[in-house]
N, C-alpha and C positions, 0 to 999 in steps of 0.2 A: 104340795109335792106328791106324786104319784109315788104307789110303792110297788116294787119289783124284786121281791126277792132273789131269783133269779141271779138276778145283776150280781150277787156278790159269790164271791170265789172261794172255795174251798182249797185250803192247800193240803194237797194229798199229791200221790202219784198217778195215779186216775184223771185227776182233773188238769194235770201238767199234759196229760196222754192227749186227753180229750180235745182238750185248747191248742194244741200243738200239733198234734195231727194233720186236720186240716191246713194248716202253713205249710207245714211240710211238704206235703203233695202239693199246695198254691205254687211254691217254687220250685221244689223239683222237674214239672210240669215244662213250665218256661226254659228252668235250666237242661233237658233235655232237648229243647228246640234252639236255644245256643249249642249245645252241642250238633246236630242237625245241620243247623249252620255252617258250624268248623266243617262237619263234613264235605259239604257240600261245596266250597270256597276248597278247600283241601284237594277235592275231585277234580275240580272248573280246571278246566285249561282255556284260557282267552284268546278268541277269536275277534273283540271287537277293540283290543286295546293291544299297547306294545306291554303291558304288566306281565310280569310273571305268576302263579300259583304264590310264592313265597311271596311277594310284591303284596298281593290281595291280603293274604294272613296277616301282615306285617301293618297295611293299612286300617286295614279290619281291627285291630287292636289297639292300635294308639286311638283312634278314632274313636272307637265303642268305650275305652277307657274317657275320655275326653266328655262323652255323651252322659258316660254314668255319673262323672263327676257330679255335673248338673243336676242327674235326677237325683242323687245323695243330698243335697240342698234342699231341694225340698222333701225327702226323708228323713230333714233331719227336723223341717219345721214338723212333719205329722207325725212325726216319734213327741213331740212335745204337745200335741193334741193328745194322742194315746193317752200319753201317761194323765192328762187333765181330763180324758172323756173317763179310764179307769177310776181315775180318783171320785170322781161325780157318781158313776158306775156303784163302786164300793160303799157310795154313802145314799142309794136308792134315791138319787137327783134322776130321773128321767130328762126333764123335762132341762136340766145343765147340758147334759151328755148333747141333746140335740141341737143346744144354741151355740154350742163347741162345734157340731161338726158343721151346722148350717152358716158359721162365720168362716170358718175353713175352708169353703168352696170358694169362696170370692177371693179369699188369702193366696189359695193356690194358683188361681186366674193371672191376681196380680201376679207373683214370685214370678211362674214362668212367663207371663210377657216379659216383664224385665230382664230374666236371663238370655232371651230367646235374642231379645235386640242386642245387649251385649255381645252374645256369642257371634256376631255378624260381624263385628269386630274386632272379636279376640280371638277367635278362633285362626284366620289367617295369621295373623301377630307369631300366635304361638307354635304354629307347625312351621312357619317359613325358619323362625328362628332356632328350633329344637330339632328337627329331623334334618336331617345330611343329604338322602334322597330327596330329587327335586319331583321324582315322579311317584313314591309314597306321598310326598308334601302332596302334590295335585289332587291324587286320589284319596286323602285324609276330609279334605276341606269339600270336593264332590259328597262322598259322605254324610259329612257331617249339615252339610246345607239341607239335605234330605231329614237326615234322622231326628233333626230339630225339634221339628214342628211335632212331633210325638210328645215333646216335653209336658205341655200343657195334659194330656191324657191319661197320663201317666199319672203324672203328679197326685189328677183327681182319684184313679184307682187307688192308690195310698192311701190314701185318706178316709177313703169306704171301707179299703180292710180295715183300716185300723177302726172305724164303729163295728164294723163284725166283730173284730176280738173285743173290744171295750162290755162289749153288749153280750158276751157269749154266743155268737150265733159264726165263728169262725168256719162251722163248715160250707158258708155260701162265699168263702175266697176263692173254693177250688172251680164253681163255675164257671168264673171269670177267667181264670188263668185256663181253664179247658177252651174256653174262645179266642185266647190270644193264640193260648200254641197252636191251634188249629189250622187259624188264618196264616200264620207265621211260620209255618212250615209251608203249607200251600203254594205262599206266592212266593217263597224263600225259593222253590223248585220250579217255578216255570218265570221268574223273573231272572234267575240268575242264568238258569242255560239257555231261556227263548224254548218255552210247548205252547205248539197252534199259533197262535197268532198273537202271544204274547212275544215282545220284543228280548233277546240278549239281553241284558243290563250288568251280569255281572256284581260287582262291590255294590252299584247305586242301586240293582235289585236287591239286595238286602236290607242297604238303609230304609227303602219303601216301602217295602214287606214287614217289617217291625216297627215301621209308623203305624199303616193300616191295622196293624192286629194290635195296638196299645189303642187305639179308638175305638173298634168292636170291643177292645176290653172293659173302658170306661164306660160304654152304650150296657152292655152287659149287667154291672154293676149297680147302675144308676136306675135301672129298670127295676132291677129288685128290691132296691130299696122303700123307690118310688109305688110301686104294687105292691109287696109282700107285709102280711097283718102285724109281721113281730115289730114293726118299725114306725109302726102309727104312733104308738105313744111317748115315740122322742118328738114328735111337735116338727118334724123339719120343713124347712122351707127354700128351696134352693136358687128363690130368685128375688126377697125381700127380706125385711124383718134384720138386715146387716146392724149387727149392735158394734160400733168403733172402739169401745172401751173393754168388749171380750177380746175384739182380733186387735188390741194393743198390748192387753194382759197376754195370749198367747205369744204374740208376737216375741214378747222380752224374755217369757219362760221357754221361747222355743230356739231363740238365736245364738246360745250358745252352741244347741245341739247342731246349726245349720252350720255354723261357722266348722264344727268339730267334722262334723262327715265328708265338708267340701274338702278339709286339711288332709282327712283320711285317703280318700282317691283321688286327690291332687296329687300325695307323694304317690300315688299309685302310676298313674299316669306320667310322674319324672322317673321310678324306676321304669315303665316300657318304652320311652325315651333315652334311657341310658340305656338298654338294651339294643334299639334299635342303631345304637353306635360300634356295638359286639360285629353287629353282621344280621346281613338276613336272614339267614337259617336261624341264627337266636332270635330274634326278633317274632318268626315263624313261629317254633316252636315252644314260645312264651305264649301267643296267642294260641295253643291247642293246652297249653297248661293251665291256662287260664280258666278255660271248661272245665278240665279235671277239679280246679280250686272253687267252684260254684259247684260242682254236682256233688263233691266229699263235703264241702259243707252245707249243705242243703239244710238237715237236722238245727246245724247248729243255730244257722240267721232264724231259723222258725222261733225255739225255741228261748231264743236271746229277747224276742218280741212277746212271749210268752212269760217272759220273766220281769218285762219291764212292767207290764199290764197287770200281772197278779201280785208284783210288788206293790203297784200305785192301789191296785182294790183292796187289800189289808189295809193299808195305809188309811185309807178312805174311811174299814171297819173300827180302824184303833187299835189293831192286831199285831203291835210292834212287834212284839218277841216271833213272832210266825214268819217271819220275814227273811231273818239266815235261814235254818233251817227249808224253809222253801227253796231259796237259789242253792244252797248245798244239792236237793235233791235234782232239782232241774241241771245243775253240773255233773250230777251221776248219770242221769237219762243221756244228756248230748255227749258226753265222751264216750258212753258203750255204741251210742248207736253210729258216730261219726270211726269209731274203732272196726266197725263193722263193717260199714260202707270202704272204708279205703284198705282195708287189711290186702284183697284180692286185688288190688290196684298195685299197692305196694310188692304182692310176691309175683303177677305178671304184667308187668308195665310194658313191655315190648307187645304181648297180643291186643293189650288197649289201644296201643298209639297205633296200630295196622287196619285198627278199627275207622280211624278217623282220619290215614292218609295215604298213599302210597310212596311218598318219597323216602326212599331208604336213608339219606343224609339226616333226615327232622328225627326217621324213627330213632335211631342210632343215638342221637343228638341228643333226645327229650328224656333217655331209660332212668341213668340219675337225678335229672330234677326232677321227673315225675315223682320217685322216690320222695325226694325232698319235701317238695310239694305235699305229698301226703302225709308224711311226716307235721308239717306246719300246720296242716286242719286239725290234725287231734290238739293240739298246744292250742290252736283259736277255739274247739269247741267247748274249750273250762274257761279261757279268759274271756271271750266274749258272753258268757251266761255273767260272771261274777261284775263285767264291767256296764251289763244292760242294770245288771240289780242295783247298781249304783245309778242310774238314771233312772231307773223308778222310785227311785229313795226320793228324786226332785230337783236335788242339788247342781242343777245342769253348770253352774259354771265351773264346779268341781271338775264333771265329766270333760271341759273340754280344756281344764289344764291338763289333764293328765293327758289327754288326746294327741295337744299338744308336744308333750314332751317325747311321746314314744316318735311321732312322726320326726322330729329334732334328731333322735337317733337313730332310726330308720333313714334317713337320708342322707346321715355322717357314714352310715355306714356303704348306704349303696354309690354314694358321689367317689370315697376312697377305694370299696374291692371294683366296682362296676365302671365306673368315668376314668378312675385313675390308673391304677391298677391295671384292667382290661381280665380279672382271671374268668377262668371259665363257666358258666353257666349254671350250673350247679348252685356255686359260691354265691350268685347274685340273689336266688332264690332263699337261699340261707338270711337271706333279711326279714324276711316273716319272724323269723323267729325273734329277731330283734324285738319286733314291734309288739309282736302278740305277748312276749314274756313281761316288757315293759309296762302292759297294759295290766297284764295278772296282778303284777308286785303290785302298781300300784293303787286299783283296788281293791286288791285284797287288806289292805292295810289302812286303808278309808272303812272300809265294814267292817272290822276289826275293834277302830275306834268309834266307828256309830252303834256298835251294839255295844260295847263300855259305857257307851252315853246313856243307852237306852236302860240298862241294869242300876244304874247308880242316879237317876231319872226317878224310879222307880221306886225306891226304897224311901 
C-alpha cells in the first residue's frame, strides 16, 4: 500500500475553507450560466415557432427538471464512490481510491446508456400525461431528445470531482466548470437568437449548447487527470483492469443513495408540474426562481460534499469523536455564507427579477416567492450539511428512508395547497420548507444517537 499522507483530512475550519472553496466556485460557475440562460430564453421573443417567451420558460423548466432528475441518479451512484474513495483516502489506500474510481467509469457508461434508452420512452409518457399545454408538451420532449445525450458526460464529470475532493486536490473542479460555462454560454447566445451563420433555434438552442459544454467539460477533466503527476499514484486505468466484485460492492453501497436523489427531484419535477397547472406566468416564474434556488445555495451543495468526504476520511482515520464537531462547524460556515448571499436578494427582489426579464407580469408575480425562496436556502444550508454528515457516516439506507419520508410530505403537501387547492404562488414554494425541516429533524436525531453509540462504544 502506498503512503500519502496528504490524503487524510484535518478537521479544522481552514481545511472546511480550503476543500470547499473550490466547489464553490465549480458550481457557482455553471449556476451563473443557468442564470445566463434564464436570461437570455426571458429576452428571446420567437420568431421561428408560435411559443411564447413564457411558453420557452415554462418548457425550459419542466424539461431541465426532468434532465436533472436523471443526472441526480447518477450523483447519487458517485456520492457513494465519494464517500468509499474518502474512506480508502483516510486510510492512505492509494492504490483503493483508484480501483474505485477506474470501476466508476465503466458504472457510469453503463447507468446512463440505460437511462438514456429509458428516457426515449418515458419521457413522452410523462409530459403528454402531466402537462395541460399541448405546445409546452411538444416543446418539453424537443428538449429533452437533445439535452439527453449530455447524460453520459456529465455523469463522468461527477465522478472526477468527486476523486479531486477524495484526493484533496479540489481545486482542479474549477477548471472544468470554467470550460463548460464558457462553451455554454457561447453557444447559449448565438444558438438561441441565430449570430452569423449560426441557425435560430431558440429552447432546442439551449438544449445543444449544454450538451456541447458537458463534453468539453468531461474532455477537460479526463485530460487532467490522465496528464497531471498528482494522480499517477492512484494506479488508474480507464479502459481495462474492470474488477466486477468493486463495481458490485459499489453498486449496493451506492443504490440507496441513487434511489434517494432520483426521489428527491422526481418530487421536484411533480411540484413544476403542479405548477405548470397554476398558469404560465407561474410556471414562468418558477423557472427564474429556480436560478435564484441554485445560485443562494451554491455554498451550501459544495459544502454538503465536503462534509460527506471529510466525514468518510476521519472515519477511514478512526477519528469518531471528530466527526460531530466537524459537521457542527461546516453547518456554521454554510448558514453564514448562504445568509450572506441571499440577505440582498431578500431586501431587493424586484431589482433581481428586472435583471433577468422584462415582463412586468413575472416581475410583479415572482417578489414574494423570491422572498420565500430565499428564505428556504438558509433552512436547506444547515439541513443539507447535517443530512450529507449522515451519508458519510455510510449508513446509506438510513439516508434514503429518511429521504423518503420528507419527499411523502413534501408532496402531501404540494398535491393539497398546489393541485387542490390552486392558492397562490408563494404558498407552493413554502413546500421547501416542508422537505428541508423534515430532513433536519430527522438527522439530526440519527447523529444524536450515533454519537450516544460512539461515547458508550467507548468506555
Amino acid at each position: 500500500m502506498s503512503s500519502a499522507p496528504h490524503l487524510q483530512v484535518e478537521n479544522s475550519y481552514r481545511n472546511i475553507i480550503r476543500l470547499a472553496l473550490p466547489i464553490s466556485i465549480s458550481i457557482l460557475i455553471p449556476q451563473i450560466s443557468i442564470l445566463t440562460n434564464t436570461l437570455f430564453l426571458g429576452n428571446y421573443i420567437p420568431t421561428v415557432s408560435d411559443l411564447t417567451t413564457q411558453d420557452l420558460l415554462s418548457a425550459s423548466g419542466i424539461a431541465g427538471i426532468y434532465y436533472l432528475t436523471l443526472v441526480m441518479i447518477g450523483y447519487g451512484m458517485v456520492s457513494g464512490m465519494l464517500m468509499l474513495m474518502s474512506r480508502k483516502a483516510g486510510e492512505n489506500d492509494n492504490l483503493g481510491v483508484g480501483k474505485i474510481f477506474s470501476n466508476g467509469i465503466l458504472m457510469c457508461l453503463m447507468l446512463s446508456a440505460v437511462l438514456i434508452g429509458i428516457s426515449f420512452f418515458l419521457a413522452p409518457l410523462i409530459f403528454s400525461f402531466s402537462i395541460h399545454d399541448v405546445a409546452i408538451q411538444k416543446a418539453c420532449l424537443k428538449f429533452i431528445n437533445i439535452r439527453i445525450w449530455g447524460l453520459p458526460f456529465i455523469m463522468l464529470c461527477q465522478l472526477s470531482n468527486s476523486l479531486f475532493l477524495a484526493s484533496s486536490n479540489s481545486n482542479r473542479i474549477i477548471i472544468g466548470s470554467i470550460v463548460q460555462t464558457v462553451v455554454n454560454v457561447l453557444l447559449d447566445y448565438v444558438l438561441i437568437f441565430g449570430i452569423g451563420f449560426f441557425p435560430e433555434m431558440g429552447l432546442e438552442g439551449t438544449a445543444l449548447a449544454s450538451t456541447f459544454s458537458e463534453v468539453f467539460y468531461a474532455l477537460t477533466v479526463f485530460l487532467i487527470i490522465r496528464f497531471q503527476a498528482d494522480f499517477k499514484l492512484f494506479d488508474i486505468h480507464f479502459t481495462k483492469h474492470f474488477n466486477w466484485s468493486i463495481i458490485k460492492e459499489t453498486f449496493l453501497k451506492a443504490s440507496p443513495l441513487m434511489v434517494q436523489y432520483f426521489l428527491s427531484i422526481g418530487a421536484w419535477e411533480v411540484f413544476f408540474i403542479y405548477v405548470e397547472h397554476l398558469g404560465k406566468s407561474e410556471s414562468a416564474i418558477s423557472q427564474i426562481l429556480r436560478s435564484v434556488f441554485g445560485l443562494v445555495g451554491v455554498a451550501a451543495w459544495a459544502l454538503a460534499s465536503t462534509c460527506n468526504s471529510m466525514v468518510s476520511n476521519l472515519i477511514g482515520q478512526e477519528k469518531l469523536n471528530e466527526v460531530i464537531p466537524l459537521i457542527k462547524k461546516v453547518v456554521t460556515v454554510s448558514f453564514l455564507v448562504a445568509l450572506t448571499l441571499g440577505i440582498l436578494l431578500f431586501i431587493f427582489p424586484e431589482q433581481f427579477l428586472r435583471l433577468l426579464t422584462d415582463d412586468e407580469m413575472l416581475i410583479q408575480g415572482g417578489i414574494t416567492s423570491l422572498r420565500i425562496v430565499v428564505l428556504a436556502t438558509w433552512v436547506l444550508s444547515v439541513s443539507t450539511i447535517i443530512f450529507n454528515g449522515v451519508v458519510g457516516i455510510g449508513d446509506t439506507k438510513v439516508n434514503m428512508y429518511f429521504e423518503l419520508t420528507a419527499i411523502v410530505l413534501y408532496l402531501i403537501y404540494c398535491t393539497i395547497v398546489i393541485e387542490k387547492m390552486k392558492l397562490p404562488l408563494p404558498f407552493a414554494w413554502g413546500s421547501d420548507f416542508i422537505y428541508w425541516l423534515s430532513l433536519f429533524t430527522m438527522s439530526s436525531l440519527y447523529l444524536y444517537r450515533w454519537r450516544k453509540k460512539q461515547i458508550r462504544d467507548s468506555r
